[in-house]
C-alpha positions in Angstrom: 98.8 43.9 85.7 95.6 43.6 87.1 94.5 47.4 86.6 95.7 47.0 82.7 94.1 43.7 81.8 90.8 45.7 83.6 91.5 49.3 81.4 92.3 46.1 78.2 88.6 45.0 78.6 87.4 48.4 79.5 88.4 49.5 75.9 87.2 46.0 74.0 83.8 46.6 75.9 83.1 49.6 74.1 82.7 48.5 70.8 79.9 45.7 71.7 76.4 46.2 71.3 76.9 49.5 70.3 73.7 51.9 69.6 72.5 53.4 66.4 75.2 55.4 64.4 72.9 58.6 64.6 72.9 58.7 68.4 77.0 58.4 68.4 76.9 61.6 65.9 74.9 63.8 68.3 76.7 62.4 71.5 80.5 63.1 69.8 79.7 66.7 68.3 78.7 67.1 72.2 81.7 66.0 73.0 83.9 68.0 70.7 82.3 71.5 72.0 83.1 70.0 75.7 86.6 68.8 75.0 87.8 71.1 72.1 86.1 74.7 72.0 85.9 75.0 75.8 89.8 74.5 75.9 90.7 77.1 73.2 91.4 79.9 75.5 93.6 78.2 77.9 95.8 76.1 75.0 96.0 79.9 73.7 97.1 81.4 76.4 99.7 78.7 77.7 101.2 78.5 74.1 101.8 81.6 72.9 103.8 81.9 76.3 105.5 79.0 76.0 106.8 80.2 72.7 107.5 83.6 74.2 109.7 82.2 76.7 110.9 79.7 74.8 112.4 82.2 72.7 113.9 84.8 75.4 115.7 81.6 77.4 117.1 80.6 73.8 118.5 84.1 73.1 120.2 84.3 76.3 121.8 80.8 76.3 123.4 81.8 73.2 126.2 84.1 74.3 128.6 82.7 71.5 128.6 85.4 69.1 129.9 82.6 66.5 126.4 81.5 66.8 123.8 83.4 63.9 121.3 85.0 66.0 118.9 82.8 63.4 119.6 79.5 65.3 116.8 80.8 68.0 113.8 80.5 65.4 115.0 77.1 64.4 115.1 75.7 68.4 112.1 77.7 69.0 110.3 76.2 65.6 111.9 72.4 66.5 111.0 72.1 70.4 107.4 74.0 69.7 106.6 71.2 66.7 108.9 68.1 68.6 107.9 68.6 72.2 106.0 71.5 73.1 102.7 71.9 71.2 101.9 68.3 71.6 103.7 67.0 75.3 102.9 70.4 77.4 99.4 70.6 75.8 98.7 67.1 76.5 99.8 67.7 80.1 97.6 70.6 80.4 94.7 69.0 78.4 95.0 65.9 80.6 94.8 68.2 83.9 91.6 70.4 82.4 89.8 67.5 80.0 90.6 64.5 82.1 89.8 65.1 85.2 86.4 66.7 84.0 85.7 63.6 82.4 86.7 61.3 85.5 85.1 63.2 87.5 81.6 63.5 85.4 81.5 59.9 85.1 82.6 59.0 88.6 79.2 60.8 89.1 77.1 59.0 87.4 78.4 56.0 89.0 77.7 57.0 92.4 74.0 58.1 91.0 73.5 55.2 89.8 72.5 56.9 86.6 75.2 54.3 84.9 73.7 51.5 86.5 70.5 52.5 85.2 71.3 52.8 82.1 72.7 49.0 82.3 69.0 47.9 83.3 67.6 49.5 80.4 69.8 47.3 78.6 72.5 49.8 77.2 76.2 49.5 77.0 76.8 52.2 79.3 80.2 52.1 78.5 79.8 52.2 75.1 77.2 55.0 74.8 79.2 57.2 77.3 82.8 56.6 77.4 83.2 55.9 73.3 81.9 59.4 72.3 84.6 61.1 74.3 87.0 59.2 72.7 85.9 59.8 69.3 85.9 63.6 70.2 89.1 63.9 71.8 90.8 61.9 68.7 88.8 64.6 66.3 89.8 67.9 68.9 93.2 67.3 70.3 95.3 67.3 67.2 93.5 70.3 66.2 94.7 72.1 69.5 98.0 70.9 68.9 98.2 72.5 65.5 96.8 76.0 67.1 99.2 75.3 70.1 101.9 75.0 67.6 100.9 78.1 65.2 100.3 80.1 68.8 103.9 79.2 69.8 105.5 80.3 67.1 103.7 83.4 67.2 104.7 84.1 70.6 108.4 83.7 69.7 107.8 85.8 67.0 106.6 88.5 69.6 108.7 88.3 71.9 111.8 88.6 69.4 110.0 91.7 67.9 109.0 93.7 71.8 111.2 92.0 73.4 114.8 93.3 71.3 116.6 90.2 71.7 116.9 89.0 68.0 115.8 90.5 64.7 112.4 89.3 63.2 114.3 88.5 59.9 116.8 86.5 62.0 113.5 84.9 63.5 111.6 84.3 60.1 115.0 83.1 58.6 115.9 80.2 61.6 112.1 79.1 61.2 113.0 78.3 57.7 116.0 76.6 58.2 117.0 72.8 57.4 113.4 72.5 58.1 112.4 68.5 58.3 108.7 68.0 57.0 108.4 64.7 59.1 108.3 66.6 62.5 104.9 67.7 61.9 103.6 64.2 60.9 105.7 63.4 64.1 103.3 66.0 66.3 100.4 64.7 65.0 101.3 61.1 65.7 101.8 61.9 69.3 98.9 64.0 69.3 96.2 61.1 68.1 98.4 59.0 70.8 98.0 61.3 73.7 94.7 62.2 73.3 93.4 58.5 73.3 95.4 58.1 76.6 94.1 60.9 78.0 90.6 60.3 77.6 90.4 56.2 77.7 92.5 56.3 81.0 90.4 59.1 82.3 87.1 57.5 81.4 88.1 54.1 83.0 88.9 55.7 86.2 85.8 57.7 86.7 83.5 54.6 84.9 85.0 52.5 88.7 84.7 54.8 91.0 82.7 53.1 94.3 81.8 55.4 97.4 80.8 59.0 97.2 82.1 62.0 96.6 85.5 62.0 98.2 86.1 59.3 95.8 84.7 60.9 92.8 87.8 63.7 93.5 90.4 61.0 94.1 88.9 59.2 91.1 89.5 62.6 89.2 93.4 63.3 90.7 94.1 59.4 89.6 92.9 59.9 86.2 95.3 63.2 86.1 98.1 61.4 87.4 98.0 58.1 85.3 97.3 60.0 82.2 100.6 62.5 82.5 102.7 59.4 83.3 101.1 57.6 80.6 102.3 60.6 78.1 105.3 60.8 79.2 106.2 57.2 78.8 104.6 56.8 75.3 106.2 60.0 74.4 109.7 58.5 75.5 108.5 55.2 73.1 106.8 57.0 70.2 110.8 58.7 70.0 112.6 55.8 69.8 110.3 54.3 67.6 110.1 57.0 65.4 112.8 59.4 65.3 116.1 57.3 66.3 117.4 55.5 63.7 
């Protein structure tokens, strides 16, 4: 309780005495090359084999031949939009993102360049930690949607190399009974996660005392906390949102 009242006025801290609005535009577009564009090639790669094998493992669990062969696009097209664009992504994001930003802050602490930026009379937390906020909001659910689109590509791929079900039978089970809401769902979780990921991150790189050993466990924390973290809200954003 005491680490989450801490992380509770960790977040209400950054929006006081907050700098111009200019020098936040700068700092987030920053941000978004650093979180967003750098992670392109690895969301990429992990999706489009996600989907890939997401689609084989289907296609050999269903041995029923009273089952269409079209049912694989629809699980591949549900658990790519429901769980694995935005949960695995988040997971990997949180491993590649997070600890870079614990880790680059943790730092700065132990530099002192945070506490001199406190003597100039600067909200260090505010000018350094609310910009990567701002910028993971603004990148993640954009990697969720190319996570997504890369997914389905990959089952699409590996249905068409890989012999195991027609593309027609792919194309029609990604049309089927298709619910419009799981998308809005993705994105929910998506804005959700990548606030977790990078306030939880930031706050445990912002405290890091000692040197650099701690910096590194500062950084494995912030990994840790934030994939627990996901995984809970992920568990609560479900029941909130999808059982009725």
């Amino acid at each position: 309780m005491k680490s989450l009242g801490k992380y509770l006025l960790f977040i209400s801290s950054l929006f006081k005495n907050r700098e111009s609005f200019k020098t936040y535009v700068k700092l987030t577009l920053d941000e978004c090359m650093l979180v967003g564009i750098n992670s392109i090639v690895l969301v990429g790669l992990v999706s489009l084999f996600i989907g890939a094998v997401s689609t084989l493992q289907t296609a050999y669990n269903l041995v029923n031949p009273l089952i269409p062969d079209s049912v694989v696009g629809l699980v591949v097209r549900d658990l790519t939009i429901l769980e694995l664009a935005p949960t695995i992504t988040a997971i990997i994001f949180a491993g590649k993102v997070g600890s870079s930003i614990a880790g680059n802050l943790g730092t700065m602490r132990i530099t002192e360049q945070i506490d001199a930026l406190e003597v100039m009379g600067i909200n260090s937390s505010s000018y350094l930690v609310l910009p990567k906020i701002v910028g993971t909001l603004i990148m993640y659910p954009l990697l969720v949607i190319l996570a997504g689109v890369l997914a389905i590509l990959g089952g699409f791929l590996a249905a068409k190399f890989g012999g195991v079900v027609s593309t027609a039978d792919y194309f029609m089970g990604l049309k089927m009974d298709f619910n419009q809401f799981t998308v809005s769902f993705a994105l929910i979780k998506s804005v959700v996660f990548g606030f977790l990921v990078s306030s939880i991150s930031s706050y445990m790189g912002f405290f890091t005392k000692g040197g650099a050993l701690e910096v590194g466990q500062a950084s494995t924390r912030a990994v840790t906390v934030s994939c627990i973290a996901i995984l809970f809200s992920d568990f609560i954003l479900a029941q909130l949102l999808l059982v009725r």
